[in-house]
MIFIRO-576682 format. One record per residue (C-alpha): residue number from 0; chain; x, y, z. Coordinates in nm, 4 decimals, m for minus. Layout:
// MIFIRO-576682
[node NUM, "A", [X, Y, Z]]
...
***
This chain:
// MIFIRO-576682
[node 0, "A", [3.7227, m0.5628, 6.8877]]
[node 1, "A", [3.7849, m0.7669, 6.5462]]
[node 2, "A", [3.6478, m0.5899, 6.2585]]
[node 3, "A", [3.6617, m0.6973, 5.9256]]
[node 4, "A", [3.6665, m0.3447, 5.6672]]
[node 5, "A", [3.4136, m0.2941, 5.4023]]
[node 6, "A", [3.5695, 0.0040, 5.2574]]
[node 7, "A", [3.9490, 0.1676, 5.2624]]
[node 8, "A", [3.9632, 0.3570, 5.6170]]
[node 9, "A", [4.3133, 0.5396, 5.6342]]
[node 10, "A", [4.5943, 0.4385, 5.8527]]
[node 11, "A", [4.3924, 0.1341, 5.9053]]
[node 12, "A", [4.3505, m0.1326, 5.5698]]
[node 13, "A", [4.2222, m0.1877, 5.2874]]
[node 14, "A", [3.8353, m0.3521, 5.2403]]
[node 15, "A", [3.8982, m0.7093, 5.3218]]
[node 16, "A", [4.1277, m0.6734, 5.5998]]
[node 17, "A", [4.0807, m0.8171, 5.9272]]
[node 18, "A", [4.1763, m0.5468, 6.2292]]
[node 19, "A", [4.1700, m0.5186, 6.5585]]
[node 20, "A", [4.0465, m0.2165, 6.6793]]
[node 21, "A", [3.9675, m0.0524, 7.0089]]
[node 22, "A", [3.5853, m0.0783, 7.0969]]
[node 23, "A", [3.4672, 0.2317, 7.1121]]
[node 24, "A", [3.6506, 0.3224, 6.7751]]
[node 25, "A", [3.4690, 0.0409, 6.6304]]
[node 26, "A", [3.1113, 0.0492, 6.7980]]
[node 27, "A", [3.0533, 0.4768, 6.7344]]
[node 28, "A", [3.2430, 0.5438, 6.4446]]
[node 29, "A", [3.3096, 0.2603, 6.1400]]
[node 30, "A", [3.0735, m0.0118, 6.2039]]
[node 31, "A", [2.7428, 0.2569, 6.2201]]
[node 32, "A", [2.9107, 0.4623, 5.9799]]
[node 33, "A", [2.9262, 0.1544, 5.7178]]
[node 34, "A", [3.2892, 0.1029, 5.7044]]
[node 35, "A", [3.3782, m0.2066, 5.8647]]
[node 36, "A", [3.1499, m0.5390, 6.0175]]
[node 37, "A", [3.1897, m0.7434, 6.2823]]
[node 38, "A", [3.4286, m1.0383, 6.2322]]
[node 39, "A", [3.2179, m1.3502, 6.2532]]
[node 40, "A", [3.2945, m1.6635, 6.1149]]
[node 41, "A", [3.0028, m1.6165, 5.8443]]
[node 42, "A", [3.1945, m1.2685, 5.7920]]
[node 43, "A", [3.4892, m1.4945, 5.7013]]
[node 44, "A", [3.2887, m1.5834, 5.3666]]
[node 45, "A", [3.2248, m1.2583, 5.2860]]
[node 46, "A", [3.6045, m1.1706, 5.3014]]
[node 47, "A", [3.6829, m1.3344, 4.9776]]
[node 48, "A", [3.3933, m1.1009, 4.7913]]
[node 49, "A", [3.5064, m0.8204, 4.9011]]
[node 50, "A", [3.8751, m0.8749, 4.8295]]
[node 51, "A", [3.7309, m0.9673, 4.4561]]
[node 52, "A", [3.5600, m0.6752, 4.3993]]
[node 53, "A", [3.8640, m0.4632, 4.5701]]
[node 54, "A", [4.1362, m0.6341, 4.3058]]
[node 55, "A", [3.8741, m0.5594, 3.9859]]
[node 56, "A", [3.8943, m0.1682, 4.1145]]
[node 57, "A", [4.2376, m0.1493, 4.2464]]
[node 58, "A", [4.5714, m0.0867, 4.0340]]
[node 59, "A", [4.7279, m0.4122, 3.9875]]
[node 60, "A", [5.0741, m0.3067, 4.0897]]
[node 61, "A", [5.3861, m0.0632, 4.0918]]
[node 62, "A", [5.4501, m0.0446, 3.7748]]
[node 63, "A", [5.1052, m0.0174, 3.6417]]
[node 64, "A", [5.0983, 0.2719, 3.9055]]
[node 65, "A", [5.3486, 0.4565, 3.7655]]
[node 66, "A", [5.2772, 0.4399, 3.3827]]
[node 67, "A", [4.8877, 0.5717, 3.5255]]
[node 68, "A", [5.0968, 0.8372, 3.6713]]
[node 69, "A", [5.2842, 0.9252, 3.3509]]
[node 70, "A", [4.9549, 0.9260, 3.1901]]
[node 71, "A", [4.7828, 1.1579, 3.4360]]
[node 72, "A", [5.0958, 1.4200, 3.3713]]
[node 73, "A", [5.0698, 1.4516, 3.0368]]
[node 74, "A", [4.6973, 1.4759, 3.0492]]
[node 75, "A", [4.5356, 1.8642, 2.9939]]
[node 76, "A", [4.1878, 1.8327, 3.1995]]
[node 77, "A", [3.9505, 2.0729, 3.1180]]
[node 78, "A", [3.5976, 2.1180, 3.3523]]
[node 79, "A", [3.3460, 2.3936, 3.2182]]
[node 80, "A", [3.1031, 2.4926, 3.4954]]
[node 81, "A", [2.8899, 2.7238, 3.6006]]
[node 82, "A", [3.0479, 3.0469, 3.7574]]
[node 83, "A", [2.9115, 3.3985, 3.8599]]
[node 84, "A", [3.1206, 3.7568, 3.7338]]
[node 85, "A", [3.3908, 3.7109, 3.9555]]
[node 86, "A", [3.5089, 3.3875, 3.8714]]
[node 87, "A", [3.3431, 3.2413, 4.2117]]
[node 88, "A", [3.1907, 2.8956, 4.1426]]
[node 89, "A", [2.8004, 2.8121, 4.1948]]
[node 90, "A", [2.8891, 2.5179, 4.4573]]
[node 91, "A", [3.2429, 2.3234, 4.4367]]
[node 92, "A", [3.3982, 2.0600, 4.2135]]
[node 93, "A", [3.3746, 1.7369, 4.3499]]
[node 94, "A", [3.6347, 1.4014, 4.2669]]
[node 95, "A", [3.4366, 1.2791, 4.1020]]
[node 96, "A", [3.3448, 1.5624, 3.8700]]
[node 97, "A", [3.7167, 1.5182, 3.8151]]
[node 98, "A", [3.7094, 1.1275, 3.7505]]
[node 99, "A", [3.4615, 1.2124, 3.4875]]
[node 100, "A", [3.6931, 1.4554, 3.3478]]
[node 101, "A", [3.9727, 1.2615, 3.3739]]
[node 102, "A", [3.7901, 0.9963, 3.1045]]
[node 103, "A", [3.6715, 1.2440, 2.9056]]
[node 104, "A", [4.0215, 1.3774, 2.8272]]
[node 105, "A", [4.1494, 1.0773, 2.7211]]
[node 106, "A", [4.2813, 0.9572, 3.0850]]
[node 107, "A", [4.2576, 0.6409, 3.2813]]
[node 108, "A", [3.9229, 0.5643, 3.4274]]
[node 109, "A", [3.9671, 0.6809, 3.8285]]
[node 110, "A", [3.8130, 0.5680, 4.1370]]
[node 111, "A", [3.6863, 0.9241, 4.2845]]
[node 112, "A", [3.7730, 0.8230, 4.6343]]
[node 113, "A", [4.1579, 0.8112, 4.5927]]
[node 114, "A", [4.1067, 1.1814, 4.4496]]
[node 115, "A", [4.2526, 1.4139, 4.7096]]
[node 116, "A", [4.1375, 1.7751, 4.6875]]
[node 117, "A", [4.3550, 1.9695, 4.9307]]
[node 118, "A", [4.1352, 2.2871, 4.9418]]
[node 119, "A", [3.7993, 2.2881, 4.7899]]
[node 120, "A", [3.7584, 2.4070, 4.4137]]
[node 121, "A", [3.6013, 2.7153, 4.4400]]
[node 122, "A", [3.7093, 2.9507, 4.1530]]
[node 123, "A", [3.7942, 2.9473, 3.7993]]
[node 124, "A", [4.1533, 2.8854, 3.7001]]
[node 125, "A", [4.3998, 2.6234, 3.7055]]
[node 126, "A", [4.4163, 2.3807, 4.0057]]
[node 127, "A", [4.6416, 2.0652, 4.0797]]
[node 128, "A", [4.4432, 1.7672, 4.2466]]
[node 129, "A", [4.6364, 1.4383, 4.3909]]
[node 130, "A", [4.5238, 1.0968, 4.3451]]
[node 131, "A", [4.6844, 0.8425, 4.5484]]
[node 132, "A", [4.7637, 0.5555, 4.2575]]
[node 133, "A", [4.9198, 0.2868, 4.5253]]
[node 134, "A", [5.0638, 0.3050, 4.8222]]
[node 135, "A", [5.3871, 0.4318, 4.6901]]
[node 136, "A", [5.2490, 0.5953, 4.4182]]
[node 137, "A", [5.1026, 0.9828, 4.3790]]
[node 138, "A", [5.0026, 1.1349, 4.1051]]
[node 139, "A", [4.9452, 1.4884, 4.0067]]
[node 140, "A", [4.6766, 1.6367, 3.7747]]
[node 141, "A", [4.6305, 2.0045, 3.6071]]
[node 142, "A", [4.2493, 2.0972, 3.6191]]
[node 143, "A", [4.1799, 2.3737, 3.4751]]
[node 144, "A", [3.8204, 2.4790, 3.5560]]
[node 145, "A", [3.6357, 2.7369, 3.2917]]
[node 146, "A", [3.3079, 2.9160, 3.3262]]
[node 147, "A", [3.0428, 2.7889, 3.0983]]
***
């Protein structure tokens, strides 16, 4: 089955890219999920959008990636939140609670889906959070979450 992606599936592309995928994979899980369209020739046209609107979001290249990443070291990220007597969260922090604290500190503006949160943010203290810059590129970020 030729599928064209709408949004970044992993192990798979990028939005924009043409694939050829098993049908099943493609009929039950990305196109009713929202992630990828049939491949049509009037799909063709739409390619070009989405690759536009994929190169305004996306890092421009390595070594944009890794000054981003020097960036993101240095930066001290600070979320206040709500939190009960034992330092246990009401609900979890989110990426993009973190992309907004990200700008507030000072930091680059992030897309909150190449946030990685390895285990959810449950408690108060200090946490480190990935964000996936490029493909060669990784970043690493302090949060350190307060009660408020």
């Amino acid at each position: 089955m030729k599928l064209i992606l709408t949004t970044e599936v992993s192990g798979l592309g990028a939005p924009g890219d043409v694939v050829e995928v098993k049908d099943g994979y493609g009929r039950n899980y990305l196109v009713p999920r929202g992630f990828a369209i049939l491949w049509t020739r009037g799909g063709e046209k739409q390619i070009e959008s989405i690759k536009k609107a994929r190169d305004a979001r996306e890092i421009r290249d390595l070594g944009t990636a890794k000054e981003v990443a020097g960036q993101l070291g240095a930066l001290k990220v600070k979320l206040t939140t709500r939190a009960g007597e034992s330092g246990r969260l009401f609900g979890s922090i989110t990426t993009g609670d973190i992309a907004d604290a990200v700008k507030k500190a000072g930091g680059p503006v992030l897309d909150r889906r190449r946030i990685e949160i390895v285990n959810a943010i449950k408690s108060v203290g200090s946490h480190k959070v990935s964000v996936k810059l490029h493909p060669e590129v990784s970043a690493s970020v302090d949060v350190e979450v307060v009660a408020g």
